[in-house]
N, C-alpha and C positions, 0 to 999 in steps of 0.2 A: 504494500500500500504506500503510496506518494503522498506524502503530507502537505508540500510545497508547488508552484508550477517552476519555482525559477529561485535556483540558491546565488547570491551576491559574496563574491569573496572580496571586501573591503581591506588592500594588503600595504602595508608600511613603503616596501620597494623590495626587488627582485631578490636581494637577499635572504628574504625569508621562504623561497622555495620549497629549500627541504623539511618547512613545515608545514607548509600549506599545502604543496602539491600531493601529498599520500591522501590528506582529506578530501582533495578534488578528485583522484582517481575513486577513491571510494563512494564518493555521491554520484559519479556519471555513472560505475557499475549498475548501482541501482537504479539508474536512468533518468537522474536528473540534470538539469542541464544547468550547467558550472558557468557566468558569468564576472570574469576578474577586473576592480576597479583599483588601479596600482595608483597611488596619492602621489607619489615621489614620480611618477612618469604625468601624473595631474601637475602636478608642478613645476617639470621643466618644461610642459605646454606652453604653460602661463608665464613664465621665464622667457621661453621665445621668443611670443608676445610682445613681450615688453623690451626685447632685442638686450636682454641680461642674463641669459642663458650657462652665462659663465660663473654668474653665481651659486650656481646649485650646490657646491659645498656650504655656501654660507646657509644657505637653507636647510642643507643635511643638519649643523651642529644647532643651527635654532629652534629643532623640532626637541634638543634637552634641554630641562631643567637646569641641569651642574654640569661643566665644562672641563676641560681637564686644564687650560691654562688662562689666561689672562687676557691675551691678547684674543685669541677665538672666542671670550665672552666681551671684549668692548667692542669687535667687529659685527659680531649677533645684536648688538645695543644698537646700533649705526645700520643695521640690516630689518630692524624690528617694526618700522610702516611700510616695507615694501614687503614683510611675511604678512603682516597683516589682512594685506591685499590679495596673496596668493589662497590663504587660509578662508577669506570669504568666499573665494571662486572656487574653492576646492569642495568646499563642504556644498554650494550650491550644485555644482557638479554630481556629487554624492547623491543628494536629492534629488534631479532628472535622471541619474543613472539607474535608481531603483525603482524602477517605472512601474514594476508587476506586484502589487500589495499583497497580492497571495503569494509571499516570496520570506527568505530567510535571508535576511546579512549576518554573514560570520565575519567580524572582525578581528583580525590578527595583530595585536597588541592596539593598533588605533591612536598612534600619536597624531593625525594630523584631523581624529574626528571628532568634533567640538561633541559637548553636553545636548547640546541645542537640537542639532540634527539628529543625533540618537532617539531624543522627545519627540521631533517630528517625526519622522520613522514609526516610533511606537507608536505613536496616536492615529497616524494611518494604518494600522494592525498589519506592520512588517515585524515578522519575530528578530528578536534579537541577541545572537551570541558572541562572546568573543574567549578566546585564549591567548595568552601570555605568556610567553615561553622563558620569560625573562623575572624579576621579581618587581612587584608595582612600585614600591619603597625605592629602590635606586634611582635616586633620581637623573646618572648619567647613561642610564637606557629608561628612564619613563620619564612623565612631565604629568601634571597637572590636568590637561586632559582624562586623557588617562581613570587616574583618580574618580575624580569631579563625576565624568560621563559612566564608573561601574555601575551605580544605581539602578539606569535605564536599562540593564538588558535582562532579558528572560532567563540567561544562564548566563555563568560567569562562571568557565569552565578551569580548574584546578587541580594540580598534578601533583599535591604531596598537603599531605594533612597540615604540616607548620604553616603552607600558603593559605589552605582554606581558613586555618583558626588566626591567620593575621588577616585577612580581610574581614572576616566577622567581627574580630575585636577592635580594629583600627578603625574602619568604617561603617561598623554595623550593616555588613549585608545578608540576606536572605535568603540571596538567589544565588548561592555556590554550589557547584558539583563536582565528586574528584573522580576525575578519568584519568588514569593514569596515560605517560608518552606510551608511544605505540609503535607497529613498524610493519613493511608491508613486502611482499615477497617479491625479491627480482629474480626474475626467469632467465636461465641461463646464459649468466650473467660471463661476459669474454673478456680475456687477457687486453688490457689496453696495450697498443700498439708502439706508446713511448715508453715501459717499462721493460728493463731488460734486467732484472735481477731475479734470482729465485726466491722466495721469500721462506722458503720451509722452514728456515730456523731461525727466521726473523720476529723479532718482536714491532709490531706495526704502531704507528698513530697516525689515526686520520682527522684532521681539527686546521681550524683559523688559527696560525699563529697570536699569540699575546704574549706578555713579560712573565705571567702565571706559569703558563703551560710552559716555554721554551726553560726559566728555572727548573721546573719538574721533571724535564726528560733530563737536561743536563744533569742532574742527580742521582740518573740511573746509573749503574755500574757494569750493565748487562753491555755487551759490546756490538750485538750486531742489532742494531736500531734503526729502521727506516721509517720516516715520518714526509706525510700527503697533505699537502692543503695550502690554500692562498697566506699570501705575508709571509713565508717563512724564509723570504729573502732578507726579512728585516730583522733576522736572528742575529745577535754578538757576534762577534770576531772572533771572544773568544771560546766559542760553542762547539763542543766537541767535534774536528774533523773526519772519526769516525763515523757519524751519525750520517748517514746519506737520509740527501731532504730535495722532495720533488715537492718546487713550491709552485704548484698548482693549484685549481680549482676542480675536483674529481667526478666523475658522472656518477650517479646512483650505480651502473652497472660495473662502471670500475671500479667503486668504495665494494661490490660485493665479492669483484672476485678478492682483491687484496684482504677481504677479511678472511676468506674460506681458506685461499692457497698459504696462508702466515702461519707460522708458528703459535703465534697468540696474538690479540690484541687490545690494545691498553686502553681503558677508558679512565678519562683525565675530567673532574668535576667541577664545575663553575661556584662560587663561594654559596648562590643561593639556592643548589642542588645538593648539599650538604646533608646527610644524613638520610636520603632519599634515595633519587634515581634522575637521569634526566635520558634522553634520546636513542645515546649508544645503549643503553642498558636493552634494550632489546634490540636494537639495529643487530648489532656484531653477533647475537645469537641466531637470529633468524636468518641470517646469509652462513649458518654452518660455520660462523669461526670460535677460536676457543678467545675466552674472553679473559680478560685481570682488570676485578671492580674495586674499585673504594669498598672498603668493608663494612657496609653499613643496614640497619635495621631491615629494611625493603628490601634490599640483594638477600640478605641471608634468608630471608621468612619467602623474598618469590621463588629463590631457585635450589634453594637448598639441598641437597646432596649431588647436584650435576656434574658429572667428572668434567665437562667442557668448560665450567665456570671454579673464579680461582679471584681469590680474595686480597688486597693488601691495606695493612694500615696506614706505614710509612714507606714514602716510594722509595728506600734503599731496599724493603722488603723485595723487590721485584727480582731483582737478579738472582736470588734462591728457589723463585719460583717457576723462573725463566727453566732455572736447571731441573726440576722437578718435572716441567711441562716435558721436557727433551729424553728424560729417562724413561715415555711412556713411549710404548709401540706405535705410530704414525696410525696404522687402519683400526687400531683400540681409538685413538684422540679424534679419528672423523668418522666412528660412528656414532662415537658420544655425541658431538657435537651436530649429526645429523638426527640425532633424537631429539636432542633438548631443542632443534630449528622449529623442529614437524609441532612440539608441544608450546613455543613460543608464537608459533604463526595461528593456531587454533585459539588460543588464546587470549593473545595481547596484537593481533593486526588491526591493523582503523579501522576494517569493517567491522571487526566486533566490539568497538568503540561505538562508531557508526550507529551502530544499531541501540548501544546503550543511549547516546545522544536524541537519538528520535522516539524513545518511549520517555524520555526526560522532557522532550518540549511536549510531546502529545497530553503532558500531566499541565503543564504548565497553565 
């Protein structure tokens, strides 16, 4: 049964992809039809426009609260009547894009979608969800919006109990749900073309470079380390030369095979995934790789005795585990690891998200 004629993915900018698109593959399965309104491509329209299209970083940094320096928050001060302007044509934008009232916007974090439009929206009986992949408190990934506009949606979807019981006690909201991240199966997924190394007794990371993460790998001791993902050009000098680092951007079907063919792979957790779980926690399982989690309450109670999955507290822990991973037989570690995919994918994929999601709003 179809609840909706027409679901609205109201999205930040292209970076949030690998969140949004597993939810968009999951509601066209079920045959609904997925229209994406990308704000940050709403705004270098309007940037165009006005033949200052060159601005679009300043735009970037004025969509946060807190800055990271000084000068990027007196140039956002100096940029703050021309956001103005973009921010009233965006949001009206928003409002002629959701043409179809028997429709759903899911908005994905929603920095750039006022309070206002939300209300309108609602009052024209468009449901209203969003998720936040990030934590609402930080003000150098959230703002004010934000905030201000949770009230108005019909779900205010939440991925780890500490999130839900700080939105209920910070803002007194009503309307939370916790669905845990989720993850969706890639079909025979192939060896990308630029990779020439074997990874069998590699320990992988795949992630956006930051100063967090690149500390954390640097710390490991384990010696044969390959690490995937955009920025990691912008790693120290003085960063391990052993470490080979493809600082790319990787396809869904590349991140699958590098999980499967690796030795292990390492998931590395963001301050406000702490004691939780956040993305990798079922990505890396679900694509048949052997995994190494932060050791915490949610890892041990979800997977609990999986020989694929492998614990550490402190990332020098790793290198003893590396050697543990290597003393098991090869076809013993991928069938483990094809068990615990087959009961990961049953389990925790978006469609059976999906499907918790739409008997959520049907209450509603």
């Amino acid at each position: 049964m179809k609840y909706f004629e027409t679901i609205y993915f109201i999205v930040d900018s292209e970076t949030q992809a690998s969140l949004y698109n597993p939810w968009k593959s999951s509601f066209e399965r079920r045959g609904y039809i997925v229209e994406i309104i990308n704000t940050e491509n709403l705004a270098y329209r309007i940037l165009q426009s006005m033949r200052i299209e060159r601005l679009l970083q300043l735009y970037r940094w004025s969509r946060r609260d807190v800055l990271n320096s000084k000068i990027q928050s007196l140039l956002v001060k100096c940029f703050r009547p021309v956001r103005s302007i973009i921010l009233r044509r965006i949001n009206f934008m928003i409002n002629v894009g959701v043409s179809d009232k028997n429709s759903l916007a899911f908005v994905f974090k929603g920095l750039d979608v006022k309070p206002s439009t939300l209300k309108t929206l609602k009052n024209q009986g468009v449901q209203l969800v969003t998720l936040n992949g990030d934590s609402y408190f930080n003000m150098q990934s959230s703002n004010q919006f934000i905030i201000d506009g949770a009230k108005f949606y019909d779900l205010v979807i939440t991925w780890s109990d500490a999130l839900d019981n700080e939105l209920k006690s910070k803002l007194g909201l009503s309307n939370t749900k916790l669905l845990p991240f989720s993850c969706e199966e890639i079909l025979d997924p192939v060896k990308p073309s630029w990779l020439n190394l074997d990874l069998s007794r590699s320990l992988v990371f795949v992630g956006v470079w930051d100063k967090e993460r690149e500390k954390s790998i640097r710390n490991i001791r384990y010696k044969n380390i390959v690490v995937f993902g955009p920025y990691w050009e912008r790693r120290g000098v003085s960063f391990p030369p052993n470490i080979k680092v493809f600082a790319l951007r990787v396809t869904p079907s590349d991140m699958a095979y590098i999980y499967e063919h690796s030795a292990a792979c390492l998931n590395l957790m963001r301050p406000q995934n702490e004691g939780s779980h956040n993305m990798k926690t079922f990505e890396i399982p679900a694509a048949k790789g052997v995994v190494i989690l932060p050791c915490t309450e949610y890892h041990i109670k979800t997977f609990k005795k999986s020989e694929s999955v492998y614990y550490y507290d402190q990332i020098t822990d790793i290198e003893q585990i590396m050697s543990q991973i290597l003393t098991i037989d090869p076809d013993r570690r991928r069938k483990s690891a094809e068990s615990t995919s087959g009961w990961v994918l049953r389990e925790h994929s978006y469609d059976a998200r999906l499907e918790n999601l739409l008997q959520y709003l049907k209450e509603c």
